[in-house]
Every structure is written in C-alpha cells, then in structure tokens.
Backbone as ProteinMPNN parsed JSONL, in Angstrom:
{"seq_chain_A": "XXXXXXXXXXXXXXXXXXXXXXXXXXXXXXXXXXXXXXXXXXXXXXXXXXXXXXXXXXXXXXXXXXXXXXXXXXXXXXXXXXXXXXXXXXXXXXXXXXXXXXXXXXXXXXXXXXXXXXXXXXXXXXXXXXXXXXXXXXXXXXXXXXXXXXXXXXXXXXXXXXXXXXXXXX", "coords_chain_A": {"N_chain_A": [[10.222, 15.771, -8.99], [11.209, 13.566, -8.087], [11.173, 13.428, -5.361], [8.572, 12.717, -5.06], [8.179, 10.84, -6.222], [9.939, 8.385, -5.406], [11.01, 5.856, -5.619], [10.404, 5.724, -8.144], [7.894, 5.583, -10.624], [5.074, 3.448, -10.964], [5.083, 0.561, -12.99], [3.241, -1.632, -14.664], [3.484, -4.704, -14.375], [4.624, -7.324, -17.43], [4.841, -9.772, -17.097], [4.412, -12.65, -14.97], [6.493, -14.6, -12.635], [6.642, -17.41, -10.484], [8.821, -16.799, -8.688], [8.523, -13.947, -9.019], [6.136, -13.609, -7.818], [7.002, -14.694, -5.133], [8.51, -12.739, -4.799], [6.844, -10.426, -4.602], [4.958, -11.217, -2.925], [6.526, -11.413, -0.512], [7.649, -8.527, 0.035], [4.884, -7.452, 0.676], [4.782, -8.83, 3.118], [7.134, -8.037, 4.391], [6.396, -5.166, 4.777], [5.131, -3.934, 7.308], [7.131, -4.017, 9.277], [9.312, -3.218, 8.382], [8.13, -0.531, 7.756], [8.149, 0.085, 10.65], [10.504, 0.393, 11.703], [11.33, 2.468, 10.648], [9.608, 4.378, 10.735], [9.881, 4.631, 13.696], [12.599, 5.32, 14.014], [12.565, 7.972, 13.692], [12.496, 11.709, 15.22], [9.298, 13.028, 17.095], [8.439, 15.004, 16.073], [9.273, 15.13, 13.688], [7.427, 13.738, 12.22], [5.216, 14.783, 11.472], [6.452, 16.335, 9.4], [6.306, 17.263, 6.471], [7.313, 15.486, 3.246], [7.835, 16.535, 0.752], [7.408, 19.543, -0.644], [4.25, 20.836, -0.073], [3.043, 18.197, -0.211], [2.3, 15.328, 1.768], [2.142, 14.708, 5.0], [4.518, 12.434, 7.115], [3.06, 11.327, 9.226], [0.442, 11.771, 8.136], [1.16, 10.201, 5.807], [1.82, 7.149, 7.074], [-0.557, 6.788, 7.622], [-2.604, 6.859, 5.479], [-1.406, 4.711, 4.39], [-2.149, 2.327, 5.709], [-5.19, 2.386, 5.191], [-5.201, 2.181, 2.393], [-3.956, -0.703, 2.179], [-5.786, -1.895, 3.42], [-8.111, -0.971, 2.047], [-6.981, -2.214, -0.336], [-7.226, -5.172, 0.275], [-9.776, -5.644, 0.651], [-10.365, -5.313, -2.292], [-8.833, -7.471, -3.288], [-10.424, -9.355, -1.866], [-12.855, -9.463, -2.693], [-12.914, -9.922, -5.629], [-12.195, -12.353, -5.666], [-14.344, -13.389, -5.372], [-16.772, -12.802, -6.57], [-17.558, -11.875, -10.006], [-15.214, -10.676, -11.778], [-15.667, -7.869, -10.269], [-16.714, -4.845, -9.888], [-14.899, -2.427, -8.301], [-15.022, -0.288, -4.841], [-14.264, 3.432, -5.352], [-11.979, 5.586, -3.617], [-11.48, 8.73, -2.264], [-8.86, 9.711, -1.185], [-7.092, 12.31, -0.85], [-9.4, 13.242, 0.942], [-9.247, 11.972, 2.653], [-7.639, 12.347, 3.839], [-7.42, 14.288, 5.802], [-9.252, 14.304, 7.15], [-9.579, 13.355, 11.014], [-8.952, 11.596, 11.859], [-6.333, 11.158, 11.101], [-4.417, 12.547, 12.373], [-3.81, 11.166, 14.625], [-1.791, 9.297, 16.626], [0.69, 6.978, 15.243], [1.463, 4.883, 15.721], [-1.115, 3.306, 16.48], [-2.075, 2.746, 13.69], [0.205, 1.004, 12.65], [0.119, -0.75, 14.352], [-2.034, -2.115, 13.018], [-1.666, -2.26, 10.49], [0.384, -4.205, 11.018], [-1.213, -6.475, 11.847], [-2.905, -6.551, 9.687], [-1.473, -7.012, 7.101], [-0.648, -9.85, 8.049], [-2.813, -10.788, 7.79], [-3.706, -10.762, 4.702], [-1.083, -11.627, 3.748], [-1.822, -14.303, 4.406], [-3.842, -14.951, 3.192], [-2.641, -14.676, 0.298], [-0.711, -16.592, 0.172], [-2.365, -18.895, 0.129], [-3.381, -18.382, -2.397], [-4.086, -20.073, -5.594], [-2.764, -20.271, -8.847], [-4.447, -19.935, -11.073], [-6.297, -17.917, -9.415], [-4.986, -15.645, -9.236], [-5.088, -14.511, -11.393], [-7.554, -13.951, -11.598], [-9.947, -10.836, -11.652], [-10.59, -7.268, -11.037], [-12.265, -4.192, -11.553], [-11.875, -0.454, -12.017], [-13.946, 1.993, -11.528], [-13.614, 4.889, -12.315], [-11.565, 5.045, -13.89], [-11.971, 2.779, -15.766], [-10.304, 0.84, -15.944], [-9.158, -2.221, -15.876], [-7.312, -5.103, -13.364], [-5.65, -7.263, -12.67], [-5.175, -9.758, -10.45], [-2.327, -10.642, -9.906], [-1.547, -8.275, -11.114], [-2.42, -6.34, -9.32], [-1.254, -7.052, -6.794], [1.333, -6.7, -7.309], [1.46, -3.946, -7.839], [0.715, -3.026, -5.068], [2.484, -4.041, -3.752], [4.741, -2.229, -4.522], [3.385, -0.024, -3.9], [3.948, -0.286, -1.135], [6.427, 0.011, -0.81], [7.22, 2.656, -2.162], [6.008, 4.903, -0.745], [7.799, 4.115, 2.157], [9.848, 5.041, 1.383], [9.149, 7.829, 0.988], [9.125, 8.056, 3.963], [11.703, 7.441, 4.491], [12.683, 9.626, 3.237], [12.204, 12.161, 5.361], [13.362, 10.98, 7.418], [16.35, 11.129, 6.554], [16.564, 13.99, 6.709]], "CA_chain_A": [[9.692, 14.457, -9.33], [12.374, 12.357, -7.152], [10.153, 13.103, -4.051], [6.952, 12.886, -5.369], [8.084, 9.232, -6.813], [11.671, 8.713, -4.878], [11.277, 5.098, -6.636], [10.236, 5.89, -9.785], [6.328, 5.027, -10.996], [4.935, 1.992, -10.742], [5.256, -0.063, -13.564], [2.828, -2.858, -14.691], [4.33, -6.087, -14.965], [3.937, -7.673, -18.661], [4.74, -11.362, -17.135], [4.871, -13.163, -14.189], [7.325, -15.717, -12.539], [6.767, -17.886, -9.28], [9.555, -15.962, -8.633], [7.874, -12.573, -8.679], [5.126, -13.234, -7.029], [7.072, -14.722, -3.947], [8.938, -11.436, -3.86], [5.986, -9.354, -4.225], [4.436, -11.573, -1.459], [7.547, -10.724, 0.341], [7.507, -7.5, -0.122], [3.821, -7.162, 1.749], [4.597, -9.747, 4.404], [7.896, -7.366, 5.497], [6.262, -3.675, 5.032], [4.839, -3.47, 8.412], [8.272, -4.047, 10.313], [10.319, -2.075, 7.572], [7.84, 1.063, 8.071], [8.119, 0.636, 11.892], [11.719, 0.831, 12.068], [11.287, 3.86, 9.637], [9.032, 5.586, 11.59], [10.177, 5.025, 14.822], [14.101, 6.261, 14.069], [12.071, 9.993, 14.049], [11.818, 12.52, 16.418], [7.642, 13.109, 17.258], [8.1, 16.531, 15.222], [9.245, 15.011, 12.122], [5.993, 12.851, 11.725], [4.646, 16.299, 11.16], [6.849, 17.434, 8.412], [5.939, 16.976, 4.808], [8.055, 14.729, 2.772], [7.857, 17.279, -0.366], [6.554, 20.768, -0.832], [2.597, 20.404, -0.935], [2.862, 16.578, -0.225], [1.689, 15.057, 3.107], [2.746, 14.675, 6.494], [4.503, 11.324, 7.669], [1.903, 11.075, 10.091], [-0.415, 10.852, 7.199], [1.283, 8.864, 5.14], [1.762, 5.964, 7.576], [-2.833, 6.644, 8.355], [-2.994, 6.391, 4.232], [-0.968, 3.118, 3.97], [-3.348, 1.456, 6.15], [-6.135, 2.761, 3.937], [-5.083, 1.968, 1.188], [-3.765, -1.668, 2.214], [-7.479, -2.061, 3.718], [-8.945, -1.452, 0.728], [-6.923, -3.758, -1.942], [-7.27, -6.379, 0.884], [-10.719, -6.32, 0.455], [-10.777, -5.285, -3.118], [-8.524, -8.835, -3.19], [-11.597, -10.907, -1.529], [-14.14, -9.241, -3.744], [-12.047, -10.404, -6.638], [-11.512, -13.668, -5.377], [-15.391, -14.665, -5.192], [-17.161, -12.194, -7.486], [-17.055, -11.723, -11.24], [-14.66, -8.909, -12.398], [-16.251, -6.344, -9.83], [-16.386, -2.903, -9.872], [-14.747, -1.453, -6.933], [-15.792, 1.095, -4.578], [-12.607, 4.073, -5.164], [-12.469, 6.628, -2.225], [-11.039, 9.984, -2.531], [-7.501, 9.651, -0.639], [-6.809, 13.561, -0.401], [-10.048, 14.164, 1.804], [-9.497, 11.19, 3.768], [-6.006, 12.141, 4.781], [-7.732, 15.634, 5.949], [-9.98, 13.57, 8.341], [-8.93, 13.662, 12.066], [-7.812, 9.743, 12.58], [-4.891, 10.857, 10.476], [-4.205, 13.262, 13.135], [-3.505, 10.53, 15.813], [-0.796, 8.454, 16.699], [1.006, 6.454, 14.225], [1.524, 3.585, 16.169], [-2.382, 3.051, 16.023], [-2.283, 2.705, 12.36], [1.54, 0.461, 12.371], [-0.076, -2.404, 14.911], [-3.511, -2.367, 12.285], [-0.934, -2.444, 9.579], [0.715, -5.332, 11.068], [-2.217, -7.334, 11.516], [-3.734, -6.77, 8.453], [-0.736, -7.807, 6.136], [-0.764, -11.335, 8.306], [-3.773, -12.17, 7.408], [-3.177, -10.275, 3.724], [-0.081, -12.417, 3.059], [-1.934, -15.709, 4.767], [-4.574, -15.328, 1.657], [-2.027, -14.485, -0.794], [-0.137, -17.563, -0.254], [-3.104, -19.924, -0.418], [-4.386, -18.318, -3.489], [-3.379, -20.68, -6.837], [-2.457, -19.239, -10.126], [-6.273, -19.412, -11.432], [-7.197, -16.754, -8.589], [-3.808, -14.501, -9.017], [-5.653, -14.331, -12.962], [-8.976, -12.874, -11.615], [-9.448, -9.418, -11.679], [-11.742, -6.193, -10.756], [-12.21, -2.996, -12.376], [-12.103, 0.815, -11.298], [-14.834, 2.615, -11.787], [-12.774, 5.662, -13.227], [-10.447, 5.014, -14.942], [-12.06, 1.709, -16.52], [-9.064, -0.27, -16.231], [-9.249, -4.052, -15.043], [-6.148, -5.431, -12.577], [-5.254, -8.991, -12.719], [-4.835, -9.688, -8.995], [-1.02, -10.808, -10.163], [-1.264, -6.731, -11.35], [-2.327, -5.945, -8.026], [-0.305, -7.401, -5.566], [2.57, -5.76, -7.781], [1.272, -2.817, -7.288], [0.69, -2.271, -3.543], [3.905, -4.188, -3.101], [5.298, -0.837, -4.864], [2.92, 1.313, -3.157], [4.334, 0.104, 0.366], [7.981, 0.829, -1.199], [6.941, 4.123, -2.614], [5.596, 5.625, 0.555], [8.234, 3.934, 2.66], [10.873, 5.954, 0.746], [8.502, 9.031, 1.685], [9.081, 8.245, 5.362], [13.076, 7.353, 4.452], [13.154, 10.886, 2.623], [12.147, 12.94, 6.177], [14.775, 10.193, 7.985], [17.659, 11.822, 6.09], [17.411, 15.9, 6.798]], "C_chain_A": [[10.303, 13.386, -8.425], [11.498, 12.321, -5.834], [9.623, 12.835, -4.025], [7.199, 11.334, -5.35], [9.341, 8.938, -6.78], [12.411, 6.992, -5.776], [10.752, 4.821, -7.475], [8.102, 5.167, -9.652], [5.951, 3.657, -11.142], [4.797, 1.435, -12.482], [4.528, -1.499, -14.303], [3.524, -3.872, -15.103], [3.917, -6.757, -16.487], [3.445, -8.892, -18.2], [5.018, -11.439, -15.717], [5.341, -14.585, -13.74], [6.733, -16.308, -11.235], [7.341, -16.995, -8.306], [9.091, -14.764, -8.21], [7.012, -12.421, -7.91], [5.401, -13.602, -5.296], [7.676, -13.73, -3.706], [8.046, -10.58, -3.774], [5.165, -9.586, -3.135], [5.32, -10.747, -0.126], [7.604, -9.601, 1.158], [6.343, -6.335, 0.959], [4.032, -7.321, 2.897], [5.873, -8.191, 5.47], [7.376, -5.921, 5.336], [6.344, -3.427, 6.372], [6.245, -3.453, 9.246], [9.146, -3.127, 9.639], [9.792, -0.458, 8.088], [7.767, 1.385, 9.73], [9.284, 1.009, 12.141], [12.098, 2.486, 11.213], [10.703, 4.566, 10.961], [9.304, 5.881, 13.167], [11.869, 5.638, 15.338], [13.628, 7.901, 13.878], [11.898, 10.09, 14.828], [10.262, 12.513, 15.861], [7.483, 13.994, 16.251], [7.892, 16.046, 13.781], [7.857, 14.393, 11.534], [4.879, 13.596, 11.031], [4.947, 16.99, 10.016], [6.295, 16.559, 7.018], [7.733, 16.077, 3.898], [8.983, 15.49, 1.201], [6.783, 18.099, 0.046], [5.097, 20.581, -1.084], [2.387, 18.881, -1.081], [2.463, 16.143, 1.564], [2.465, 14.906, 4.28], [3.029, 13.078, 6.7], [3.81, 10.925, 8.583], [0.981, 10.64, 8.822], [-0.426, 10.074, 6.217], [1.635, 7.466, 5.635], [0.139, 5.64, 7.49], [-2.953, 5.951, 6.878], [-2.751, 5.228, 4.085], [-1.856, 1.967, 4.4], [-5.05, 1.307, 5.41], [-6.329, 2.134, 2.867], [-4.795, 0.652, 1.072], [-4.967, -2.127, 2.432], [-8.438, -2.075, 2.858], [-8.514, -2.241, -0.158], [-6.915, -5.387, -1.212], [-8.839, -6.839, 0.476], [-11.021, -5.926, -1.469], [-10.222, -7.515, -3.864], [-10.05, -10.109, -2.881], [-12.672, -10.558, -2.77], [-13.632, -9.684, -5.366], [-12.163, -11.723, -6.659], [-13.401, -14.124, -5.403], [-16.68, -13.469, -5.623], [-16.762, -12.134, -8.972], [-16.359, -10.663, -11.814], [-15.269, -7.795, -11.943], [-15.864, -5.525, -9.831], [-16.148, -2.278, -8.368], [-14.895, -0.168, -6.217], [-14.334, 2.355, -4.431], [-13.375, 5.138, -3.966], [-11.091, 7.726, -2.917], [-9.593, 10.238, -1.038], [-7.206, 10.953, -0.432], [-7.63, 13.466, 0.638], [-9.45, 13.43, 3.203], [-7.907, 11.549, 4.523], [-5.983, 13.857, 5.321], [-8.729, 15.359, 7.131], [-9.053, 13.579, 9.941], [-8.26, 12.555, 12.698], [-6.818, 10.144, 12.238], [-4.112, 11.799, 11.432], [-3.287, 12.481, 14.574], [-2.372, 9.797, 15.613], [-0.517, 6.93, 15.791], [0.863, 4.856, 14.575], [0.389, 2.498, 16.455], [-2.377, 2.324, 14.675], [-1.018, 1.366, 11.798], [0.812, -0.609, 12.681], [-1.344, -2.95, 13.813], [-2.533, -2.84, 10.878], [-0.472, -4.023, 9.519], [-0.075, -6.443, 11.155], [-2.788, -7.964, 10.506], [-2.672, -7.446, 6.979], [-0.386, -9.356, 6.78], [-1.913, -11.853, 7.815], [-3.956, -11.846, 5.844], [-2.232, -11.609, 3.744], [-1.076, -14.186, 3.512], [-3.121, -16.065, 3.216], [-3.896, -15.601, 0.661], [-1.355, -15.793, -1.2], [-0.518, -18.723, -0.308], [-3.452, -19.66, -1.992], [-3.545, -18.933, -4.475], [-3.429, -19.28, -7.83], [-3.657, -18.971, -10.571], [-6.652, -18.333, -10.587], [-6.043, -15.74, -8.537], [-4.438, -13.89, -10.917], [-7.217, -13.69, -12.532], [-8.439, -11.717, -11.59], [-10.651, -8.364, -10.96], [-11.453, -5.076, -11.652], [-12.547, -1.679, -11.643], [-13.016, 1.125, -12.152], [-14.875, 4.131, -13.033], [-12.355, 5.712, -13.971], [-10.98, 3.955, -15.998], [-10.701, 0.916, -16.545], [-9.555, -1.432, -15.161], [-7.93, -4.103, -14.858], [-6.522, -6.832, -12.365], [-4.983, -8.974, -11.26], [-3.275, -10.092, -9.111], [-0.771, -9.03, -10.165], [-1.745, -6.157, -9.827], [-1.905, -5.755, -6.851], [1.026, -6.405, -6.286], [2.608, -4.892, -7.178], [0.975, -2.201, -5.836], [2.402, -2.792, -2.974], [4.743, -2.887, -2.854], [4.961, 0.223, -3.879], [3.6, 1.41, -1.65], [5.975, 0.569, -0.031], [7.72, 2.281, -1.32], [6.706, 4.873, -1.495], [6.659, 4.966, 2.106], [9.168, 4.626, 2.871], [10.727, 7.235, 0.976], [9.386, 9.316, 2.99], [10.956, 8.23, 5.475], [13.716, 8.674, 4.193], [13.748, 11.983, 3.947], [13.363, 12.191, 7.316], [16.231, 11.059, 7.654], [17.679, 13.404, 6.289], [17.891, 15.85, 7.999]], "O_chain_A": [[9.675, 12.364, -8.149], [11.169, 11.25, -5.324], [9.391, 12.305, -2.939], [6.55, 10.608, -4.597], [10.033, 9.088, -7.787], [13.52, 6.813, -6.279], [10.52, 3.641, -7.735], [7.458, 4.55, -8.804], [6.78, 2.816, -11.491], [4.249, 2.285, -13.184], [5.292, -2.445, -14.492], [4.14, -3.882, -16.169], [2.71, -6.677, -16.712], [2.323, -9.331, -18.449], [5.701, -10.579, -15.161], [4.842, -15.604, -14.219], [6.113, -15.385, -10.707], [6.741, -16.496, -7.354], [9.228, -14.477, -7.021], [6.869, -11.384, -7.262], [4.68, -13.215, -4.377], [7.681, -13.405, -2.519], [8.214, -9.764, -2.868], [4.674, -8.697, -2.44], [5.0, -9.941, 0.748], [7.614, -9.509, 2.386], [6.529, -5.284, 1.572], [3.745, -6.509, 3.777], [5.669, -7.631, 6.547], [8.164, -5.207, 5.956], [7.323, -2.835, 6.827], [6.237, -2.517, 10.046], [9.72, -2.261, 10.3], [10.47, 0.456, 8.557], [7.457, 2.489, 10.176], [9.369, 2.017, 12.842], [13.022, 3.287, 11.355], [11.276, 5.121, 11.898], [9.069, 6.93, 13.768], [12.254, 6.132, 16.398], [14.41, 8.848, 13.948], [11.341, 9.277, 15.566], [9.911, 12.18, 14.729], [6.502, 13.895, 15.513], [6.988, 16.274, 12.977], [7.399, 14.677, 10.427], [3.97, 13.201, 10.301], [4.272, 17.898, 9.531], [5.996, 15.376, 6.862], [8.919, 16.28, 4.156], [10.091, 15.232, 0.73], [5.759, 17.845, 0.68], [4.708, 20.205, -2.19], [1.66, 18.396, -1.948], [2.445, 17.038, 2.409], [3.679, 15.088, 4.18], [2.071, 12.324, 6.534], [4.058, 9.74, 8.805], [0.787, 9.465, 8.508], [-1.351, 9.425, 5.729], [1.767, 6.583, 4.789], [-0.335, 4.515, 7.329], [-3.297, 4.771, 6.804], [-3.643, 4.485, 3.677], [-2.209, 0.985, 3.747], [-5.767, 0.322, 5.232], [-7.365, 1.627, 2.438], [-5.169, 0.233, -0.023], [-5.365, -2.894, 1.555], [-9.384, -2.859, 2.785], [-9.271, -2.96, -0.81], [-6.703, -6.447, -1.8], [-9.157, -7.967, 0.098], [-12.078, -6.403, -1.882], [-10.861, -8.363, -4.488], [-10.447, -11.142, -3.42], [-13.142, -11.357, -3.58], [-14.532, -9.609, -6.203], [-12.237, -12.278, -7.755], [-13.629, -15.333, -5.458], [-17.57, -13.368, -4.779], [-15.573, -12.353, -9.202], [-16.983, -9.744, -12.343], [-15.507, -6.832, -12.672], [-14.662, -5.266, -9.781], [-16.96, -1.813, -7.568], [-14.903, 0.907, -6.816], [-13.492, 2.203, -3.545], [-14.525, 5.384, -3.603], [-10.171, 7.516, -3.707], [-9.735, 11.008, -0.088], [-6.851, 10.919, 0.746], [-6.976, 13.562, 1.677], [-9.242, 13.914, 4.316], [-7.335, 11.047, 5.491], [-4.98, 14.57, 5.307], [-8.937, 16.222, 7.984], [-7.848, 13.825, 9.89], [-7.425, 12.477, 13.6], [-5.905, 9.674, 12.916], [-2.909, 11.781, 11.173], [-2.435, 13.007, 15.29], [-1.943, 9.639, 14.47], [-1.328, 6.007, 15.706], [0.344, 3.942, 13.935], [0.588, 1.295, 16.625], [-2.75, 1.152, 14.712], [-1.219, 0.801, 10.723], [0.626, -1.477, 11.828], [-1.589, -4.156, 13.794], [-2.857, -3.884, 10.313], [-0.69, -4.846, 8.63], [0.305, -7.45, 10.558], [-3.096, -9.136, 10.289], [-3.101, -8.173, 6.083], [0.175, -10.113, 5.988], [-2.1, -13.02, 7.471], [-4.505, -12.839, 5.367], [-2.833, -12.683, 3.757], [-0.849, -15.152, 2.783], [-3.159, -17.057, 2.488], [-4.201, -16.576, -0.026], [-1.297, -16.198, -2.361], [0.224, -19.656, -0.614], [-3.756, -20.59, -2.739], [-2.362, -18.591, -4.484], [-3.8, -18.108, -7.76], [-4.048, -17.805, -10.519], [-7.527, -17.651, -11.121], [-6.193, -14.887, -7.663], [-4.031, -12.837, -11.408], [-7.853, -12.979, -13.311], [-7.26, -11.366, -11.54], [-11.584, -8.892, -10.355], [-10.485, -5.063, -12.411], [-13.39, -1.699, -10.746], [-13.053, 0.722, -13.315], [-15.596, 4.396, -13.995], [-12.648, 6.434, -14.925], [-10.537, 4.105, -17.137], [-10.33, 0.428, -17.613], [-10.112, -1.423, -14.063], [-7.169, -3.522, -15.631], [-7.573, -7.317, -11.946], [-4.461, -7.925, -10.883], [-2.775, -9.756, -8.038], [0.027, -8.507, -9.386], [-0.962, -5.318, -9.381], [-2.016, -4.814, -6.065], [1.535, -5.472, -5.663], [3.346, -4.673, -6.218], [1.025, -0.995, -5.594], [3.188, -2.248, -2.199], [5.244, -2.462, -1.814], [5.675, 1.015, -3.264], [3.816, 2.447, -1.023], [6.541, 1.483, 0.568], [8.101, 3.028, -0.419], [7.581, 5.732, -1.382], [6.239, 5.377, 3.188], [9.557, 4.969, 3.987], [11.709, 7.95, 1.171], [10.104, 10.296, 3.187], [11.519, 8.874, 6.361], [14.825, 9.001, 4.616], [14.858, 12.514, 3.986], [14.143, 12.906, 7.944], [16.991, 11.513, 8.509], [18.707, 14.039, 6.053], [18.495, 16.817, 8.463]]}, "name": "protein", "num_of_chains": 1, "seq": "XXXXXXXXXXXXXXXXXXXXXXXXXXXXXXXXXXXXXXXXXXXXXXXXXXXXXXXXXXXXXXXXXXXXXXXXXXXXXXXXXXXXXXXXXXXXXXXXXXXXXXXXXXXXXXXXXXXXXXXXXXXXXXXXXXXXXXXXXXXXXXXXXXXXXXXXXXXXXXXXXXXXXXXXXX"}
C-alpha cells in the first residue's frame, strides 16, 4: 500500500481557508519544476522501471500527469462557464499503453510547465463564487466543488511525484 499511495489517499477537504487554497495554488504553480528536478536526477534506464510491482513506468507516469493535469484544466473551464457539467472521464490504463507515453519525458515536463502557468494564472483570478462551482463524473456520480478539485490534483501532483521520488532512492 505505501507504494501504491507513498502519501497516503487523498482526502476531501471538509472546509476551506484563504490559506488552503493559496497552498494548493502553490502546490500546482511548483509541480512542474519539483517533477523536473525529480526526473532528471535519474539515469535514462530508471524512467523505465516501475515504481511498484504491476504499477507503471516513470516514463509513464510523468506522460499521465500531463493527462491528467490537461484534463482538470479543462474540466476547470467547463466548470467555470457551464452549469454543473458532466465531464468527459477517459480510461487512464489504456492511455498509458498508447505510444506518446513511450517518448521522451522531457516532451511531456516543458507541456507540463506551460500548462500549470496558464492553470495557476486562472486559478488566481478565479473569486470564491467560482472556487464553489462544480462538475460531475459520469461514473461515479459524485459532484467536485472546484475548491474539491484543485485539492485534489494538488495531491495528485504530490502522489505521483513521490512515485518518481520512490525509483530516485534504489
């Protein structure tokens, strides 16, 4: 379980502070430079190795992060000027079985870095009324407060950072 989730499960927030939300801003704004200095203290090989038994390749968990930041960026706008939409979910195993995830990381780091500048440049116009919208998964039926959202990818870039910190340490 420690690999799988090296810092623990994400957690919905009950409440939020000013406070919280400038560290979870934070949090976005520094991924991209945190996961480059991660990924670039590896040898080429390691990018290759799995993080955990039956878990993915640091190669594809830098391709996913971009993915996955790409989509709550725009699940963010569709939030922000729609009524409680229903977002489109994608199937994250196949796509990290696809052959982009195959390529060089540093592809996926500079798209990374881009995309959380203009990510954090929304985040820190948006007032409290638009951190209170929300969307809904399709699946699961659950609605995310865009306050519950930002939490949560904040986490997600921790969580998968810790991945890339795991293969750092053998």
């Amino acid at each position: 379980m420690k690999r799988r989730y090296p810092i623990g499960t994400f957690v919905k927030p009950s409440s939020f502070t000013r406070e919280d939300k400038k560290s979870y801003i934070d949090e976005i704004k520094n991924l991209p430079e945190r996961l480059t200095k991660a990924v670039e203290s590896l040898e080429e090989r390691a990018l290759d190795k799995a993080y955990r038994d039956g878990g993915w390749t640091i190669r594809q968990v830098v391709h996913h992060v971009v993915d996955s930041h790409m989509n709550s960026f725009i699940r963010f706008k569709l939030a922000l000027t729609e009524e409680n939409p229903i977002i489109r979910p994608y199937d994250e195993g196949k796509w990290a079985e696809l052959s982009d995830y195959k390529a060089d990381v540093h592809e996926s780091l500079l798209l990374l870095q881009a995309l959380h500048r203009r990510w954090v440049t929304l985040l820190e116009r948006m007032t409290e009324e638009d951190f209170g919208r929300a969307f809904r998964h399709p699946e699961t039926e659950e609605t995310l407060t865009l306050y519950e959202a930002l939490a949560l990818y904040a986490w997600h870039g921790n969580h998968h950072l810790a991945h890339v910190n795991i293969v750092g340490e053998k």
